[in-house]
RODO-2510 file (C-alpha; in nm, 4 decimals, decimal comma):
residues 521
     n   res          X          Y          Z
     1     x     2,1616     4,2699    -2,2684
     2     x     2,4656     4,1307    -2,0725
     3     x     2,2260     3,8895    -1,8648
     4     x     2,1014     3,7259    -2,1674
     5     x     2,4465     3,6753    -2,3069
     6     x     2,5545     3,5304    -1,9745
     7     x     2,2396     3,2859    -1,9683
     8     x     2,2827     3,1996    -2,4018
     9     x     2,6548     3,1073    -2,2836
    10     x     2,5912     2,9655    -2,0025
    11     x     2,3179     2,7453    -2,1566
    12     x     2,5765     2,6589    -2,4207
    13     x     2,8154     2,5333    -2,1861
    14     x     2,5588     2,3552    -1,9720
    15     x     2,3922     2,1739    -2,2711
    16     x     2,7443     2,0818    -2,3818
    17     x     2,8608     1,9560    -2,0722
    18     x     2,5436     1,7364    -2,0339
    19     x     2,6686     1,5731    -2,3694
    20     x     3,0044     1,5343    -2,3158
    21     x     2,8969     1,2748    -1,9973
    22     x     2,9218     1,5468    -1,6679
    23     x     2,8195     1,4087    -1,3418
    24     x     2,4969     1,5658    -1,4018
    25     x     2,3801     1,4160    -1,7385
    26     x     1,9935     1,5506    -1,9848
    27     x     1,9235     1,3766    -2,2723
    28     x     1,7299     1,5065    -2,5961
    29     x     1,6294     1,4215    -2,9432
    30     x     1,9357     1,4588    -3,1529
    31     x     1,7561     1,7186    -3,3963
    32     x     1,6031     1,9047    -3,1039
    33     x     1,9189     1,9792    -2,9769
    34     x     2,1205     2,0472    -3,3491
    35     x     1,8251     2,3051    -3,3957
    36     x     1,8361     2,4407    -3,0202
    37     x     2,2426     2,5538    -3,1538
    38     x     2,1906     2,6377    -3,5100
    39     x     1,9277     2,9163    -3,3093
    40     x     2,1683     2,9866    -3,0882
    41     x     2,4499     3,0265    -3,3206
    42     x     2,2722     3,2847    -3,5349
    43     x     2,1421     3,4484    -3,2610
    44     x     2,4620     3,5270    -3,1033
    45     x     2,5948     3,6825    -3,4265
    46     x     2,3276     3,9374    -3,4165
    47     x     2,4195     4,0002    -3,0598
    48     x     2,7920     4,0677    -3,1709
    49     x     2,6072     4,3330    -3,3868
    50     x     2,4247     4,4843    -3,0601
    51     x     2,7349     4,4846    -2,8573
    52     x     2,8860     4,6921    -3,1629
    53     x     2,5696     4,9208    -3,0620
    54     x     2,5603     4,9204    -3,4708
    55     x     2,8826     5,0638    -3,5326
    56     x     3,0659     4,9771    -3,8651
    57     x     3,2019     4,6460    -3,9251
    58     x     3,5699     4,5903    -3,9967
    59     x     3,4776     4,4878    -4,3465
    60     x     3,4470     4,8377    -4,5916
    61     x     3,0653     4,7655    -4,6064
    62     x     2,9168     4,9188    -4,3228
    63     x     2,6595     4,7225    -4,0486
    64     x     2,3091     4,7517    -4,0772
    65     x     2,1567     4,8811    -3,7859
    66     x     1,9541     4,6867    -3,5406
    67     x     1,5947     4,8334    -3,4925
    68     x     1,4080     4,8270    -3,1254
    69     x     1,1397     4,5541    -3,3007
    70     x     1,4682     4,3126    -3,3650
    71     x     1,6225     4,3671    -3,0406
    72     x     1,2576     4,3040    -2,8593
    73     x     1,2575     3,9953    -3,0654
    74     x     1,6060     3,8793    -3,0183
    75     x     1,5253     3,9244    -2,6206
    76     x     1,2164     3,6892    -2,7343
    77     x     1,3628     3,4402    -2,9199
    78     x     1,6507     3,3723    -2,6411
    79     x     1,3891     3,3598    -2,3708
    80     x     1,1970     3,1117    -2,5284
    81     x     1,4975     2,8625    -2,5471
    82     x     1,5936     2,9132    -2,2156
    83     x     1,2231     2,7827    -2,0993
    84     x     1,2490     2,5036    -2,3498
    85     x     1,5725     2,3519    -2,2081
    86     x     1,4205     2,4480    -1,8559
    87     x     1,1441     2,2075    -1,9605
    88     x     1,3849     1,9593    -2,0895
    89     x     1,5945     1,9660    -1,6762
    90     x     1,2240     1,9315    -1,5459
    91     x     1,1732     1,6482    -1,7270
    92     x     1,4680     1,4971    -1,6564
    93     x     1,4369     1,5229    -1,2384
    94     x     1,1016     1,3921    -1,2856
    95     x     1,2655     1,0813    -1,4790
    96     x     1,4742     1,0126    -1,1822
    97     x     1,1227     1,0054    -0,9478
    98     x     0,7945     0,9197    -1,0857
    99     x     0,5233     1,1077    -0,9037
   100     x     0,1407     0,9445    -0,8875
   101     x    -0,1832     1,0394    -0,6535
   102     x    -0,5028     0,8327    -0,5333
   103     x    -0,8073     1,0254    -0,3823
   104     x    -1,0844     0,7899    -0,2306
   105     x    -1,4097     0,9505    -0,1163
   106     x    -1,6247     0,6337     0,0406
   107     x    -1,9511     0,6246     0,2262
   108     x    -2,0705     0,3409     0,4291
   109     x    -2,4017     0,2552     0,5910
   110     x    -2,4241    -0,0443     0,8114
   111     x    -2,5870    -0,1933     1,0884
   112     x    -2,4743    -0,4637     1,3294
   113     x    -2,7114    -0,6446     1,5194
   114     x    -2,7954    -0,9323     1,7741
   115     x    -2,5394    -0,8436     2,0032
   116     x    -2,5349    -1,0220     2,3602
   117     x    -2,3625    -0,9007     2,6400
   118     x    -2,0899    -1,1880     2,5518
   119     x    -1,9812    -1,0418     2,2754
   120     x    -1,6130    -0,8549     2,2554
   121     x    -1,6510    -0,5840     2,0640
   122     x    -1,3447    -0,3841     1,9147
   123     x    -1,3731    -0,0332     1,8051
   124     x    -1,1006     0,0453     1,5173
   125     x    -1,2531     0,3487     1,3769
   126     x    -1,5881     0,4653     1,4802
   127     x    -1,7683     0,1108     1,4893
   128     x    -1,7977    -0,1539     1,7499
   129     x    -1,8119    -0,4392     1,5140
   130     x    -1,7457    -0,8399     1,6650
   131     x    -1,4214    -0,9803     1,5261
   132     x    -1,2609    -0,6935     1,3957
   133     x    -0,9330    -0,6231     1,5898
   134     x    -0,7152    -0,3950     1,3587
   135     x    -0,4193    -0,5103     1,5405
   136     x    -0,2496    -0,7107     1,8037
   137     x    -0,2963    -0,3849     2,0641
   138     x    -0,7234    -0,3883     2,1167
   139     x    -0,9747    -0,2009     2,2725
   140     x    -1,2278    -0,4207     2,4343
   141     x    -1,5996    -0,3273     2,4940
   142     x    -1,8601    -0,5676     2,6540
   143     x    -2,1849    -0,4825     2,4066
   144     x    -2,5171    -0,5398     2,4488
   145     x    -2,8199    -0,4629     2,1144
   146     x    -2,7574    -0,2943     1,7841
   147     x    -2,4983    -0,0346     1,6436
   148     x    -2,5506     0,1445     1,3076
   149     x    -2,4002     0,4539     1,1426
   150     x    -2,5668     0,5284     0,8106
   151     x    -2,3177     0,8064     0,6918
   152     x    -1,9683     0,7156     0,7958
   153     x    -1,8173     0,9176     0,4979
   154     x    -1,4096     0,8795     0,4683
   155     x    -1,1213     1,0303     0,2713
   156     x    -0,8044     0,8579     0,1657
   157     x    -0,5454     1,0446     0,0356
   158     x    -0,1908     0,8485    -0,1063
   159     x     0,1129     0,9941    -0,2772
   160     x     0,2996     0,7498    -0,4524
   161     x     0,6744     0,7666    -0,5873
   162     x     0,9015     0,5494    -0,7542
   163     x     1,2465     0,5819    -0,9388
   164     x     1,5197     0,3747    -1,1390
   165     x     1,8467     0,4513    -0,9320
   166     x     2,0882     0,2602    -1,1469
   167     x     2,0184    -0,0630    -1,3278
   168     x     2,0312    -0,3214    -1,0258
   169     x     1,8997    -0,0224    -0,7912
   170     x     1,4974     0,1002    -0,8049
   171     x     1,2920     0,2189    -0,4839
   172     x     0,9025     0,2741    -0,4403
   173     x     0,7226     0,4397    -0,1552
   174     x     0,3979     0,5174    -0,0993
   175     x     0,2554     0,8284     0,1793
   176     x    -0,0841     0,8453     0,2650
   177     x    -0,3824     1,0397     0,4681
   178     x    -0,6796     0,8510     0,5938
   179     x    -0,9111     1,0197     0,8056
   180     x    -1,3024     0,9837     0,8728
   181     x    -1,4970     1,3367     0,7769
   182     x    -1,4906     1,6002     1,0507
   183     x    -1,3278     1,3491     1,3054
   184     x    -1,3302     1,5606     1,6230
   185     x    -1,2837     1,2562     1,8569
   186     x    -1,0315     1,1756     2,0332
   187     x    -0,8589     0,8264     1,9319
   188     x    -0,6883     0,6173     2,1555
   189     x    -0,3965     0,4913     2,0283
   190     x    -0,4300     0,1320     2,1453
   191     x    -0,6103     0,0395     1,8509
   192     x    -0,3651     0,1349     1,5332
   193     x     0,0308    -0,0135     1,5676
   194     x     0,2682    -0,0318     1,2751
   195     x     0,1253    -0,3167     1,1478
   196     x    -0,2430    -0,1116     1,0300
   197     x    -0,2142     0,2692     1,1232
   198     x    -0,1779     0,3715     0,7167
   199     x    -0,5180     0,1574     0,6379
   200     x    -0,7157     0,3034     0,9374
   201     x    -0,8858     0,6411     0,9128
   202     x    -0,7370     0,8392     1,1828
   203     x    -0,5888     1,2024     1,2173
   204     x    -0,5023     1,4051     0,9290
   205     x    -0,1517     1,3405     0,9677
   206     x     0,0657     1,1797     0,6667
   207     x     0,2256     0,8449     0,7449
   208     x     0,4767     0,6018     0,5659
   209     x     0,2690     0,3334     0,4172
   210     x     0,5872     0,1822     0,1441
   211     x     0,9147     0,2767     0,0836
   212     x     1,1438    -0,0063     0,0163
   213     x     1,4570    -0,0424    -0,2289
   214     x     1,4600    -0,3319    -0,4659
   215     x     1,7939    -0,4690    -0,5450
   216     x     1,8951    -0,6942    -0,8418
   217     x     2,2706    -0,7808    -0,8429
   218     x     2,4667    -0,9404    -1,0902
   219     x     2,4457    -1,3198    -0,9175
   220     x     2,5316    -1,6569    -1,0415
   221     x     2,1797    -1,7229    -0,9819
   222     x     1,8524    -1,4501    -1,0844
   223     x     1,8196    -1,2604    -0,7321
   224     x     1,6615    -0,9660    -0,6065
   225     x     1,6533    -0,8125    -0,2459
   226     x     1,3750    -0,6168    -0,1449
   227     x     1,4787    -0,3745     0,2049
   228     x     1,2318    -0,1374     0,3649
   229     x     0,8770    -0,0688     0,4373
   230     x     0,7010    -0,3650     0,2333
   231     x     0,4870    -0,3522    -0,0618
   232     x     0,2626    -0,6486     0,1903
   233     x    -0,0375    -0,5082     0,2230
   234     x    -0,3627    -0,5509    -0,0301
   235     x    -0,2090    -0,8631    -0,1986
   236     x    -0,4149    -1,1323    -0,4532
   237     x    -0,6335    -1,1444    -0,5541
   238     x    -0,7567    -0,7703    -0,3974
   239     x    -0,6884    -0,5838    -0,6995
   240     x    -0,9936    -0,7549    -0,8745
   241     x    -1,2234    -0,5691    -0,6144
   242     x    -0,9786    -0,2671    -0,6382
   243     x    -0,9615    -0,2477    -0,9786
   244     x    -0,5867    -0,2215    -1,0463
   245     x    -0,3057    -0,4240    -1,1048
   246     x    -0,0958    -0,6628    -0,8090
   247     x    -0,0417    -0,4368    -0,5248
   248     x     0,1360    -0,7155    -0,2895
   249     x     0,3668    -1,0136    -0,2958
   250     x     0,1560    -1,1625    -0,0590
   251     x    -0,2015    -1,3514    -0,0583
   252     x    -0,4750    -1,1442     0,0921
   253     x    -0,5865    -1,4234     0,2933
   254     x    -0,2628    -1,4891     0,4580
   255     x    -0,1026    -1,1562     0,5290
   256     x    -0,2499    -0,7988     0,4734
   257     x    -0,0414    -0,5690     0,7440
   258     x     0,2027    -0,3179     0,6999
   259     x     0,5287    -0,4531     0,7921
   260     x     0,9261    -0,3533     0,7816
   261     x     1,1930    -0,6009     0,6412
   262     x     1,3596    -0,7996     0,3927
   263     x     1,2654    -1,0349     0,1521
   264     x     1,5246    -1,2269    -0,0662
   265     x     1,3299    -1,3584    -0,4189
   266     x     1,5098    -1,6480    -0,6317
   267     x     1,4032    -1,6660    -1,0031
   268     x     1,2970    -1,9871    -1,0638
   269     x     1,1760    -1,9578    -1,4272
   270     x     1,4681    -2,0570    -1,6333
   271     x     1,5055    -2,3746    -1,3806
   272     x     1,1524    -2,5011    -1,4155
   273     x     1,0016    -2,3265    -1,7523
   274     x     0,6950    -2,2314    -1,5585
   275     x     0,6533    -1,8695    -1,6473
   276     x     0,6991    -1,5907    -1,3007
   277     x     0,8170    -1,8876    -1,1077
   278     x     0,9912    -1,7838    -0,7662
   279     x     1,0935    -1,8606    -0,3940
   280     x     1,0815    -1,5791    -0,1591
   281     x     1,1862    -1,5980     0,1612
   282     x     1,1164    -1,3295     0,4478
   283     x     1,1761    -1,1797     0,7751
   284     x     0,9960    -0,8947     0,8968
   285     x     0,9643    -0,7369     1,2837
   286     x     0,5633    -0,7238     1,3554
   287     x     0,6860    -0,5779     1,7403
   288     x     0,8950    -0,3751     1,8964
   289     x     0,9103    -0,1930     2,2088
   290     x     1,1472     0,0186     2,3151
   291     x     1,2556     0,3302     2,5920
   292     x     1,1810     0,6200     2,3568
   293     x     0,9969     0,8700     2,5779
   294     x     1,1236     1,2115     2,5132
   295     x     1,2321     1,2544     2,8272
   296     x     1,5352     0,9852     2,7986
   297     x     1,5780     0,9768     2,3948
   298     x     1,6723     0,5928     2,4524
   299     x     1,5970     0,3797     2,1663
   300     x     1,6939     0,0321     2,3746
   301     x     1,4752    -0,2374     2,4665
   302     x     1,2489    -0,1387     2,7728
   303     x     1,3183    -0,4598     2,9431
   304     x     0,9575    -0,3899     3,1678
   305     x     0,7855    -0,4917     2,8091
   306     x     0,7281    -0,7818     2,6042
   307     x     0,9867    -0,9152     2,3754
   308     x     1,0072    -0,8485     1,9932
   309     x     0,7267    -1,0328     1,7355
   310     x     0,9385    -1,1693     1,4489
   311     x     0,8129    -1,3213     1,1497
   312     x     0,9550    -1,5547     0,9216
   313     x     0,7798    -1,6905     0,6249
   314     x     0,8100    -1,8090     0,2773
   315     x     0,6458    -1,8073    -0,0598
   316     x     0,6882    -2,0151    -0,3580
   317     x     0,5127    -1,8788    -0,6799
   318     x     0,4428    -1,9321    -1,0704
   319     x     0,1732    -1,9274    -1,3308
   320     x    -0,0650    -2,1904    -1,3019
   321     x     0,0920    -2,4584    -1,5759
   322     x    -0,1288    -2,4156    -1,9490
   323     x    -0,3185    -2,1240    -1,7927
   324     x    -0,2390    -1,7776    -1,9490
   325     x    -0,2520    -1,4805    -1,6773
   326     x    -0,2679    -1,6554    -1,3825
   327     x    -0,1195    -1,6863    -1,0525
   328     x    -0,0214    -1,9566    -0,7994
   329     x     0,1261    -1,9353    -0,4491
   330     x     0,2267    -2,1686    -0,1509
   331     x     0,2976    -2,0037     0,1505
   332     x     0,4571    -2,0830     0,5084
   333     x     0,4866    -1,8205     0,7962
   334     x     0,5679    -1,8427     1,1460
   335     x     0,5119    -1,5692     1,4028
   336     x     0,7191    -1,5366     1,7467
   337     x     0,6187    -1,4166     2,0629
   338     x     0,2602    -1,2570     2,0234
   339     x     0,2000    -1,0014     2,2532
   340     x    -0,0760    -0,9535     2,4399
   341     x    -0,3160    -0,6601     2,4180
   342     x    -0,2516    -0,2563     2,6064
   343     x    -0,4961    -0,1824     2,8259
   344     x    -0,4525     0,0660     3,1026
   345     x    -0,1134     0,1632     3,1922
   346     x     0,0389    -0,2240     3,2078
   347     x     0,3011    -0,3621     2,9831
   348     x     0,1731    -0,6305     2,7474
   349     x     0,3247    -0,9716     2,7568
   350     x     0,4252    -1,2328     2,5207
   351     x     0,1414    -1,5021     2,4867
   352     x     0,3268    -1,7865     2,2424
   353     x     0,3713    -1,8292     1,8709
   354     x     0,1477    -1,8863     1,5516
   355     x     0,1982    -2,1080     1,2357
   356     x     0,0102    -1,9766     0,8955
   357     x     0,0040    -2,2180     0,5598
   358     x    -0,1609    -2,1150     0,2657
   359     x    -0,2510    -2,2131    -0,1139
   360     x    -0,3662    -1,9347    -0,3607
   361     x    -0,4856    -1,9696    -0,7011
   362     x    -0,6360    -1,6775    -0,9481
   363     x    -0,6208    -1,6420    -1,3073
   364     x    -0,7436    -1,3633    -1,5294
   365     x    -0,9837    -1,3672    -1,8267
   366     x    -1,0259    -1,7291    -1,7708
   367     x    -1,0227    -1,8817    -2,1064
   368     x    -1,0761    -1,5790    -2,2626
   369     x    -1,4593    -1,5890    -2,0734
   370     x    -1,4359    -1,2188    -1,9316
   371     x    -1,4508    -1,4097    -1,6061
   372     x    -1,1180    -1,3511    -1,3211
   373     x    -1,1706    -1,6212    -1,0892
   374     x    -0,9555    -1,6727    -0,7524
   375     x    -0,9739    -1,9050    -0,4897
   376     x    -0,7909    -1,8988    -0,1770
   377     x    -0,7213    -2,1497     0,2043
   378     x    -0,5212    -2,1055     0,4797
   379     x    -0,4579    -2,2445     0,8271
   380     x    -0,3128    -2,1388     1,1343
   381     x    -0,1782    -2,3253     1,4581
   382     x    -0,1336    -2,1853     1,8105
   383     x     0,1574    -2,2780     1,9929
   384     x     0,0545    -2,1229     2,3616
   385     x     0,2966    -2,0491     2,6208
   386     x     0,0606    -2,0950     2,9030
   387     x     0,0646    -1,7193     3,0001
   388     x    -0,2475    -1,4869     3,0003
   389     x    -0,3929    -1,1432     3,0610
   390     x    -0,7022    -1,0521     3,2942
   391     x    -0,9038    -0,8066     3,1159
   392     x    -1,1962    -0,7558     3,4024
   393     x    -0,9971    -0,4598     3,6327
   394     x    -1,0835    -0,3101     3,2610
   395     x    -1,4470    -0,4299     3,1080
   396     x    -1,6034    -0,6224     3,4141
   397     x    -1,6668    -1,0104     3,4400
   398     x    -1,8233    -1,0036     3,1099
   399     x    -1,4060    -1,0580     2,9899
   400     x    -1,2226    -1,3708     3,1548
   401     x    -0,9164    -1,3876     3,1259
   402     x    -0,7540    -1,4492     2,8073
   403     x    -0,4295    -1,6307     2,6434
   404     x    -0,3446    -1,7588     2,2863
   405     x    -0,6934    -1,8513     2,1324
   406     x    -0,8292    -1,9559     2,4878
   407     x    -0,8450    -1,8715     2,8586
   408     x    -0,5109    -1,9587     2,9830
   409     x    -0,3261    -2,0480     2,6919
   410     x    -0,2372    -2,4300     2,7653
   411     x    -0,3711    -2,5667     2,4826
   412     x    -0,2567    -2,5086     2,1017
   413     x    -0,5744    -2,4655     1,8546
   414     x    -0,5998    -2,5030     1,4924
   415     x    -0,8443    -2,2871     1,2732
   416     x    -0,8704    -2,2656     0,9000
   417     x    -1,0234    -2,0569     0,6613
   418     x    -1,1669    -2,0338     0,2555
   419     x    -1,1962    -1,7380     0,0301
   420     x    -1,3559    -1,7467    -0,3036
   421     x    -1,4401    -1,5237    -0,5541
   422     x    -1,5004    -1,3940    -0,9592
   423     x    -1,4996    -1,0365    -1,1531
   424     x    -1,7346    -1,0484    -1,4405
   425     x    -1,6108    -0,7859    -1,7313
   426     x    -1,9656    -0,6658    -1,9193
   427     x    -1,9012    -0,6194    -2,2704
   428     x    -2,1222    -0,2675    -2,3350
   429     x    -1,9252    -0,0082    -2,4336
   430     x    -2,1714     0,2829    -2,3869
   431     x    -2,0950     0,2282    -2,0235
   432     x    -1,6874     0,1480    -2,0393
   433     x    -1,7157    -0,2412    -1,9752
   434     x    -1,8135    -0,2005    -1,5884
   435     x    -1,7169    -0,5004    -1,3606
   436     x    -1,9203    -0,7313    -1,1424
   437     x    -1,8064    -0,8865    -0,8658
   438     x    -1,9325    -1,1477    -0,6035
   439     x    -1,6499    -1,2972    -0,2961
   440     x    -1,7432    -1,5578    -0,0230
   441     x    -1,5295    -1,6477     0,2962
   442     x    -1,5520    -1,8749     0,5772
   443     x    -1,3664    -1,8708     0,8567
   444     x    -1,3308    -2,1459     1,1099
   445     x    -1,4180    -2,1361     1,5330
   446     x    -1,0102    -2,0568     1,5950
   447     x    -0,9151    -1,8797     1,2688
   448     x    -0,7331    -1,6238     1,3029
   449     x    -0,4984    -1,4651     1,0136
   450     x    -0,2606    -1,2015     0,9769
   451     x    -0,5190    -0,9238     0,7794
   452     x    -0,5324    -0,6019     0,9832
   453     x    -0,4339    -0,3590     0,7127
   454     x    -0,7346    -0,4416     0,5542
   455     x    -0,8859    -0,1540     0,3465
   456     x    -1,2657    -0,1954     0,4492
   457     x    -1,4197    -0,0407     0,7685
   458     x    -1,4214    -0,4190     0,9185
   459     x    -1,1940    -0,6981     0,8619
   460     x    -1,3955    -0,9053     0,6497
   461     x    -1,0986    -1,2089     0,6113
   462     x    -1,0737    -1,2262     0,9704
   463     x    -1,4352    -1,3580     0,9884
   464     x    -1,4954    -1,6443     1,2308
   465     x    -1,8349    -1,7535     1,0436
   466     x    -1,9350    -1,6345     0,6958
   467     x    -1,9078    -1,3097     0,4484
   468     x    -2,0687    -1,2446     0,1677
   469     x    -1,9724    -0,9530    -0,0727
   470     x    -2,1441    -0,7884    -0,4249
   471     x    -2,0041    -0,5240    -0,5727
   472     x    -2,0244    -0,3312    -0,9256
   473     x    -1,7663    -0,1291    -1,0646
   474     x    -1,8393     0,1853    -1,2662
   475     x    -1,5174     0,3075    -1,5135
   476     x    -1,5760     0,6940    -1,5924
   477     x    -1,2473     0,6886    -1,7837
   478     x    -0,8858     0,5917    -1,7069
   479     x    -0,8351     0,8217    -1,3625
   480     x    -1,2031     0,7521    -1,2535
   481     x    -1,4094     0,4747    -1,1489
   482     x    -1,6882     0,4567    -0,9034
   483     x    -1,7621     0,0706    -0,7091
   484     x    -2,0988     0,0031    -0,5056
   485     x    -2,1566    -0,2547    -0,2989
   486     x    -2,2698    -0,4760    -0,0521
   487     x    -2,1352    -0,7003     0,2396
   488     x    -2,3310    -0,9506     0,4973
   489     x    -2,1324    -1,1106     0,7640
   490     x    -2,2756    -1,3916     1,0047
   491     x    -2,0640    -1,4132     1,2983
   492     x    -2,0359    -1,7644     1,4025
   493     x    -1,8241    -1,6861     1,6723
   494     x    -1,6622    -1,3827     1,8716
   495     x    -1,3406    -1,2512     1,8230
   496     x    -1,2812    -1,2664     1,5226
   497     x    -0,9210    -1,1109     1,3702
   498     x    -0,7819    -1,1308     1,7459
   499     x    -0,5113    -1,4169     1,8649
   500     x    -0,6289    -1,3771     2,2296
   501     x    -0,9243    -1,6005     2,4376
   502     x    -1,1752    -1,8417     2,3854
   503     x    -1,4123    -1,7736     2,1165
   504     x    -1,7877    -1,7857     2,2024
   505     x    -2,1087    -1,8550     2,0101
   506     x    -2,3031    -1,5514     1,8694
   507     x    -2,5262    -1,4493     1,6700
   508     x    -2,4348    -1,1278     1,5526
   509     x    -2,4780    -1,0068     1,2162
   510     x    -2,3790    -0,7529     0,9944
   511     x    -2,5266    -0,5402     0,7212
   512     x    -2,3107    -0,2527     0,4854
   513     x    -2,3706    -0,0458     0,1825
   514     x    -2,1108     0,1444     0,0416
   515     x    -2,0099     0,3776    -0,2425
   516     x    -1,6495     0,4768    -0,3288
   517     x    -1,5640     0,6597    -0,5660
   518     x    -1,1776     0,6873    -0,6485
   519     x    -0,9509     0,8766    -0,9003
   520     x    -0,5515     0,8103    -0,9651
   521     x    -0,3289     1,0205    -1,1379
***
């Protein structure tokens, strides 16, 4: 009996304490917690009465005695408000950090053909595809005929959090598990860097995909200063194929990677009355090497490698002007000191820098005609510092040698690319409004952009020639949705998604069916 007088009191005291403003504050519905003391209250008279063990009140009438069936019941009745305000705590910790899943279960089937023995191929999970380097480190394989894989089944596991710290403090993160079915093989690390390894299947092991702190001080100005792990990857107008809302400040097209750093956003909307009008500006680290073997536990430069990749980049964005749901950005990046590729046991070198410009433009139910429309170009300049790598100790002769988007890297290229697109919502209800969706992109001879967290098996932006995608979304109900589809690429030109060598001609195509099926919670 004594342990549930300590917890009642106890529980009093706590519930008080929370109201009376303690460092450690619950909230409740006001008439919740009146009844939780009026119960409380005449509870703990009848426990006077037990601790009497029914002896005879002071007053001259004597004290009814407590039976077993109302002591069981008082035991009861005290238990059960100890789990309600236990519920009531839970609820609060989980206010403080909102908790979300993702499972994705895909499938693909493709086949890549007309290969030549010209043609750089670059493995990033289990497929030698042309033009599909996940990263600036590569592995580079002379081919020569067809690959295929008609089963490449993958899981994708992410754990998302979020929380309200104060009311100018909120952070976000986002863990995740992406791994190909019974992967037994042994990866080489070459071919996933910071900038990708989350949206490559790989080991089983979790990695940090977001976690970032947004930041809204009191200014003179609207402000807000974004630190961390970047919310960068899987930008607009992605979501339309994804089926979910903005994932990214940044244009698909442009810049898909994972990348650290800090981003200061100016509101712009009370300056200009154009509605979600703002001016970002951005520097992130795309590179780093340091001296952290285990053997020294040195985290300084290793002055035997290249030197750091910073980017810098800005994005001014509003709503298209008259046009309800919609989106429009301008970007500007510049990239420092490429490195070169990791092959074999020497240190990579810097190659030169790269400009990207870009102009994105989406809106949602376009004039209320079920239709989301997008439509998307960028360009990118080369500015080559004349140094090189020679690849053929490593894949033969096939591979000269290769510098920023040619042999030597002398001379500065140009490339450009296009990416259009629409989402058709079906109006049947017997199957939950499903979604159709067709996107186009062409990418030039020297494109090259920077997209290697992209989410598909290949990196279908970085195309140097022309992709083709149909898909069709399924909606079970809120947490489920299944998407089929279909992608043809016709490789123009080799190399696709990588900033080193000369492209060459080809004439390599490629062929993919897929099925996803995916379920948030």
């Amino acid at each position: 009996m004594k342990k549930y007088l300590l917890t009642a009191g106890a529980l009093l005291l706590w519930s008080g304490t929370a109201l009376a403003g303690g460092a450690e504050t619950v909230t409740m519905p006001a008439e919740a917690y009146k009844a939780i003391m009026e119960k409380l209250d005449a509870l703990q008279k009848r426990v006077d009465v037990l601790e009497e063990g029914g002896k005879a009140a002071p007053a001259p009438a004597p004290a009814a005695a407590v039976s077993r069936a109302e002591y069981d019941k008082l035991s009861k009745d005290i238990g059960n408000i100890y789990d309600t305000l236990d519920e009531v705590e839970t609820k609060t910790l989980r206010d403080r950090i909102n908790w979300g899943a993702e499972l994705r279960t895909r499938v693909d089937n493709y086949k890549l053909s007309e290969l030549g023995p010209s043609d750089v191929q670059i493995k990033p999970n289990n497929a030698y595809m042309p033009g599909v380097a996940g990263s600036f480190p590569m592995e580079l394989v002379p081919m020569d005929g067809d690959d295929n894989d008609d089963n490449n089944w993958t899981n994708r596991v992410r754990l998302n959090m979020d929380a309200k710290i104060n009311d100018t403090l909120s952070f976000h993160g986002r863990m995740a598990v992406y791994k190909n079915w019974g992967d037994s093989d042994y990866t080489t690390t070459s071919l996933y860097n910071d900038l990708n390894r989350v949206h490559r299947p790989e080991a089983s092991g979790v990695k940090l995909d977001r976690a970032y702190i947004d930041w809204v001080p009191d200014f003179i100005v609207p402000v807000a200063v974004t630190v961390g792990r970047h919310p960068s990857t899987e930008g607009p107008p992605l979501e339309y194929k994804e089926n979910r809302q903005r994932q990214s400040t940044y244009p698909g097209l442009l810049f898909d990677t994972e990348n650290d750093g800090i981003v200061v956003t100016f509101g712009l909307e009370r300056y200009t009355g154009l509605k979600n009008a703002g001016w970002r500006f951005a520097y992130g680290k795309g590179y780093h090497s340091d001296s952290d073997d285990s053997s020294s536990f040195s985290f300084f430069d290793d002055e035997n490698d290249a030197s750091d990749t910073n980017m810098y980049a800005t994005f001014l964005e509003s709503e298209i002007p008259c046009l309800d749901n919609s989106l429009m950005v301008l970007s500007y990046a510049h990239m420092t000191e490429l490195p070169s590729s990791f092959l074999g046991s020497d240190s990579p070198i810097n190659v030169g820098d790269m400009d990207l410009y870009g102009i994105h433009m989406q809106a949602s139910n376009f004039l209320n005609s079920r239709f989301d429309i997008f439509a998307s170009w960028a360009a990118n300049k080369s500015d080559g510092n004349g140094k090189f790598v020679d690849f053929s100790p490593y894949v033969g002769t096939a591979i000269p040698t290769m510098g920023l988007l040619s042999t030597d890297g002398t001379e500065d290229r140009t490339g450009s690319s296009i990416f259009a697109g629409l989402r058709y919502t079906v109006p049947f209800t017997p199957l939950r409004d499903p979604k159709i969706g067709f996107e186009y992109n062409h990418g030039s001879k020297y494109w090259m952009s920077m997209t290697m967290a992209s989410t598909e098996m290949f990196n279908k932006l970085a195309t140097r020639g022309d992709a083709y995608e149909f898909y069709y979304i399924q909606p079970v109900n809120e947490n489920l949705f299944f998407r089929a589809g279909y992608t043809f690429i016709d490789y123009a030109y080799t190399g696709s998604g990588s900033h080193l060598g000369q492209p060459a001609e080809t004439d390599a195509e490629l062929d993919n069916y897929y099925l996803l099926m995916d379920v948030r919670f």
